[in-house]
C-alpha positions, 0 to 999 in steps of 0.5 A: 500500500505505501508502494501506491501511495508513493506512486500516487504521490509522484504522479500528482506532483509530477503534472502539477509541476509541468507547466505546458497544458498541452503536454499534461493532457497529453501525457494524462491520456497517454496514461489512462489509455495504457491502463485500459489496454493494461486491463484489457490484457489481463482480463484476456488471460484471466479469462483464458486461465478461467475457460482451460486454455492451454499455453 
């Protein structure tokens, strides 16, 4: 938990300290799209551990 905490920490000072608006909503997005196909490739191989599928 103080791993995420830190991270969490990191990541909030890291885009209030970028001043270029542009950059930050950028990299903002950049973000949540890497952690939405992040998920996406863990639910496939939950899934394909879940329905027997051998590797």
């Amino acid at each position: 938990m103080t791993t995420f905490l830190l991270l969490k920490n990191l990541y909030r000072t890291s885009f209030e300290e970028l001043n270029n608006r542009t950059a930050a909503v950028l990299l903002k997005f950049i973000s949540i799209v890497s952690f939405a196909g992040l998920m996406v490739v863990l639910y496939a191989f939950v899934y394909r551990l879940a329905t027997g599928f051998t590797f």
